[in-house]
Backbone bond lengths (Angstrom), bond angles and torsions (degrees), N, CA, C in turn:
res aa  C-N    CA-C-N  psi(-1)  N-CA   C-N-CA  omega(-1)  CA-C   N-CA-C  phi
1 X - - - 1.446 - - 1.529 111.45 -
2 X 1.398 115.75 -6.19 1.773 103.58 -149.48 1.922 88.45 -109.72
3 X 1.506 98.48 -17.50 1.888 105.74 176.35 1.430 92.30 -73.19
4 X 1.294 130.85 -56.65 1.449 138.55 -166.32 1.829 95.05 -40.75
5 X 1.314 102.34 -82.13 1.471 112.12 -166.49 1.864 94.91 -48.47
6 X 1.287 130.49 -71.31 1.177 115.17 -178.56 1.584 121.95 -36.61
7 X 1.420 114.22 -27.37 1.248 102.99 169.46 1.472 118.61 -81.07
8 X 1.333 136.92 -22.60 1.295 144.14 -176.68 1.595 95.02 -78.77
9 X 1.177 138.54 -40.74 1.717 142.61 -162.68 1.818 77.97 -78.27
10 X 1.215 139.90 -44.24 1.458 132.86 -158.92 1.641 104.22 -67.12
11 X 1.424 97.58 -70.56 1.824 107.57 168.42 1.224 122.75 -38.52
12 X 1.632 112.05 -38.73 1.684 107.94 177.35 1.949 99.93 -77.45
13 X 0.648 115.01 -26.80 1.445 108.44 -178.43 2.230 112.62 -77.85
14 X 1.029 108.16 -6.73 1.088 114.67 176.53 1.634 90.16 -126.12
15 X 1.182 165.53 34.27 1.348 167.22 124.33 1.304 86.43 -78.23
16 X 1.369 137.70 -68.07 1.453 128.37 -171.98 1.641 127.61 -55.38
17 X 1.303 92.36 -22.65 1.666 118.38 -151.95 2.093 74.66 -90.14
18 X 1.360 130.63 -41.38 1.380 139.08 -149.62 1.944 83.19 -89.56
19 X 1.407 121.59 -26.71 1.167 100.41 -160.63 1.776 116.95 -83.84
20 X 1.528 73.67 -17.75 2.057 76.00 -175.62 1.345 91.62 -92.06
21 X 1.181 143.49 -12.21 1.579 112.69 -169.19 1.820 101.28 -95.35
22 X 1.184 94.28 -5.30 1.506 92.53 -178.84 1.647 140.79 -77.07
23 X 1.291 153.52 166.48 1.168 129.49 -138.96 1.254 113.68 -118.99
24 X 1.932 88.89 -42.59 1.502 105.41 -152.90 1.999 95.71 -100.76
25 X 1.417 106.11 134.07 1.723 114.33 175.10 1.308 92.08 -41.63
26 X 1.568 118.09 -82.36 1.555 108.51 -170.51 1.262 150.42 -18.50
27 X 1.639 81.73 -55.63 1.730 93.83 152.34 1.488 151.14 -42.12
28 X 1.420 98.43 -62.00 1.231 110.84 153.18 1.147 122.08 -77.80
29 X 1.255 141.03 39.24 1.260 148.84 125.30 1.512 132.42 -78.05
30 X 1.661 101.32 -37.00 0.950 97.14 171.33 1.907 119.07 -75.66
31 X 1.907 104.49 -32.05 1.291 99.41 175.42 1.404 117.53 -44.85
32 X 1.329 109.87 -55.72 1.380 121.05 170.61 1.118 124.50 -20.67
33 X 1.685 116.88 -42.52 1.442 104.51 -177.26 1.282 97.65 -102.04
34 X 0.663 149.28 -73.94 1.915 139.19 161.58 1.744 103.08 28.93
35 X 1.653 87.12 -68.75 2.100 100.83 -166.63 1.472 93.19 -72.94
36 X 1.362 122.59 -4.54 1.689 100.17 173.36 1.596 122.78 -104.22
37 X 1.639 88.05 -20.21 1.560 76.20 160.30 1.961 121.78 -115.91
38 X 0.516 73.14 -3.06 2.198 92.84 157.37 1.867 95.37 -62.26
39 X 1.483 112.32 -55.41 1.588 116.43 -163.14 1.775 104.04 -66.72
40 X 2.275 95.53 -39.97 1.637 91.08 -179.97 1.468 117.92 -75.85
41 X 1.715 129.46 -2.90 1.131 115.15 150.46 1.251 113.13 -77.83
42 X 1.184 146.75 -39.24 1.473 131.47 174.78 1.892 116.44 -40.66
43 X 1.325 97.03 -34.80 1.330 88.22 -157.50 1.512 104.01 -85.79
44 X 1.937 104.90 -25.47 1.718 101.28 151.35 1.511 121.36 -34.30
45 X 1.356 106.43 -79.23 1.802 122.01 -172.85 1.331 103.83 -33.66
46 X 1.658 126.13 -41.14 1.817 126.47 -159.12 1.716 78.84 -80.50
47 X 1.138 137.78 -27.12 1.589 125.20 174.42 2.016 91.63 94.85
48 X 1.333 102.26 52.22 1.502 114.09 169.91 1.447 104.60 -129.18
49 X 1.531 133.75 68.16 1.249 122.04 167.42 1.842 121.98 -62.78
50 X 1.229 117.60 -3.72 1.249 117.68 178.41 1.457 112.63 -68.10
51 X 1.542 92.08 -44.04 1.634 113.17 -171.83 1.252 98.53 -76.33
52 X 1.562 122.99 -54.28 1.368 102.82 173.53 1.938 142.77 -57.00
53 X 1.056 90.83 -13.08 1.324 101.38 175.63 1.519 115.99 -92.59
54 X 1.027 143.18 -15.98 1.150 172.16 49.30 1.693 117.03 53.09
55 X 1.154 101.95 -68.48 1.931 108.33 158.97 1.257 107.53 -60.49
56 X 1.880 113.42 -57.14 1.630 103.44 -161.45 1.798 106.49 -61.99
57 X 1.341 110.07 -13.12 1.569 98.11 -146.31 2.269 96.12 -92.87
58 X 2.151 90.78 -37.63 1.272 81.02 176.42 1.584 121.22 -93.29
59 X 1.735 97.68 -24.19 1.490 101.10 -156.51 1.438 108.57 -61.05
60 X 1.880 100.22 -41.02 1.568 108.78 -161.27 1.761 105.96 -100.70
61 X 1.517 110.34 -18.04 1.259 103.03 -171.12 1.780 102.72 -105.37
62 X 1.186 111.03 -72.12 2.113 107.47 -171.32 1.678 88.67 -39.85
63 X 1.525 112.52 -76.26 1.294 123.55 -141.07 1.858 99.96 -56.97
64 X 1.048 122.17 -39.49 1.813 114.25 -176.03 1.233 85.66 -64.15
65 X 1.329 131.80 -54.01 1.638 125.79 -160.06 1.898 106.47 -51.83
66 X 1.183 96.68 -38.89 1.941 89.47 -163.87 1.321 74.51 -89.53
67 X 1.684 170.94 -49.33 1.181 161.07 -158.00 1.547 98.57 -48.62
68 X 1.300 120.09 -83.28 1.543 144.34 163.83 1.823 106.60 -10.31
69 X 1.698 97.31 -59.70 1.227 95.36 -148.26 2.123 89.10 -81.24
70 X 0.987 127.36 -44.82 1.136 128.17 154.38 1.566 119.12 -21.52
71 X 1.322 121.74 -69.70 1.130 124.36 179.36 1.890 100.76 -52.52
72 X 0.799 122.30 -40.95 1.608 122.93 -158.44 1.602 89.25 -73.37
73 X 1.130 130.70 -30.14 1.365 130.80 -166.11 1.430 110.53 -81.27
74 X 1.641 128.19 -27.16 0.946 154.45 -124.88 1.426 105.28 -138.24
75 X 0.870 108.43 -42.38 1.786 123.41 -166.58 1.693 103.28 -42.15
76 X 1.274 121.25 -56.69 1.607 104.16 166.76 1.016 137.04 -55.52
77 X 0.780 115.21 -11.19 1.935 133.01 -175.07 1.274 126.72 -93.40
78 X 1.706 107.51 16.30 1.241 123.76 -134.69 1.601 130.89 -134.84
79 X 1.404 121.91 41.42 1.558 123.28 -140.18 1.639 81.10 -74.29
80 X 1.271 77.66 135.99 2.030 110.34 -177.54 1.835 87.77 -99.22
């Protein structure tokens, strides 16, 4: 289990590492939710389902939603 999580702490560090070099809003939106729910299995494995439920519900679900819905509002205003 402890290679598993070291491998998920590796990917989030190159999901992060993917978010700044990246260009497009969209994109990093979608990374975004990737590293939030990648983080709410981590926080399963550490044996924190509070926390994990908690990431999946705001990190990957409200927060992409107002990201998304923002961008859609925004999108002309917007040299990519």
């Amino acid at each position: 289990m402890k290679i598993f999580s070291l491998l998920i702490v590796i990917i989030l560090i190159m999901i992060a590492l993917g978010v700044t070099f990246s260009k497009k809003i969209i994109t990093n939106i979608i990374i975004f939710t990737v590293y939030s729910l990648l983080m709410s299995l981590l926080w399963l494995l550490m044996e924190a389902p509070d926390l994990a439920l908690t990431e999946a519900a705001v990190g990957a679900g409200a927060t992409t939603a107002i990201f998304i819905f923002a961008y859609s509002r925004i999108r002309g205003n917007i040299s990519e």
